[in-house]
N, C-alpha and C positions, 0 to 999 in steps of 0.2 A: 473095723475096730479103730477106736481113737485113739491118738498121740495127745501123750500127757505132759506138760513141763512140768518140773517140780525143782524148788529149791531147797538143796543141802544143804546143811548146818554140819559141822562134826561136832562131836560133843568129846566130853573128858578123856573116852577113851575111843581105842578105832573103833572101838565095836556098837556105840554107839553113835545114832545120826539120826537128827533130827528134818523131817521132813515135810515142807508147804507145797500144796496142789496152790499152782499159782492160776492154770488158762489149761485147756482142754479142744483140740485144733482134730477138723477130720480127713486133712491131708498133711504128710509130712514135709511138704515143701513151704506150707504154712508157719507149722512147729519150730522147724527149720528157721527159718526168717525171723520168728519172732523171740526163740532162743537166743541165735545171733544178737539179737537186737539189745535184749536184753544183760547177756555177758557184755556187749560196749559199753552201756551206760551205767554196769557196777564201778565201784569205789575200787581200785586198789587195795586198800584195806580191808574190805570184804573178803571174808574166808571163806563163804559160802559157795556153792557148785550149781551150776542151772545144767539140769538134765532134759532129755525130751525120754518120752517112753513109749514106747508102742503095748497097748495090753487089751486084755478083754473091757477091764473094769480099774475103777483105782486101785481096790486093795488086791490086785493082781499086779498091778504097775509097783503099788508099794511094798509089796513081798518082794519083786526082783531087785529092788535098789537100796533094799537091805538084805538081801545075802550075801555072806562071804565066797569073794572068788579068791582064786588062786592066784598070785603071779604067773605069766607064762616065762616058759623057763630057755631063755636065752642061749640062742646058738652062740660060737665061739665068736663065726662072721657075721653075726648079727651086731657084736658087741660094740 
């Protein structure tokens, strides 16, 4: 299965985010690398998110990275 970057956008509200397939890598130590690579050379001002994704297909990569998760819910010693 391939590892997918994709760049975030968030839009108006949280529940919207918009989403580009930027590069498509078939090891994640690839993905990896060129994620990194990628997050250094954004702008500060850049609100957007670079993700990697492991999935069958895109629209299996772009279903996960628009679902809503949960917060995890923080131990007291966690805090």
């Amino acid at each position: 299965m391939p590892y997918y970057i994709y760049k975030i956008t968030l839009g108006p509200t949280a529940l919207t985010k918009s989403l580009q397939k930027i590069e498509q890598h078939e090891t994640f130590k690839e993905a990896k690398q060129r994620a990194r690579g990628m997050r250094a050379e954004a702008a500060e001002s850049d609100a957007s998110h670079i993700k990697v994704m492991f999935a069958d297909n895109e629209l299996e990569a772009e279903e996960k990275l628009m679902e809503k998760r949960e917060q995890p819910i923080l131990r007291e010693w966690e805090k």
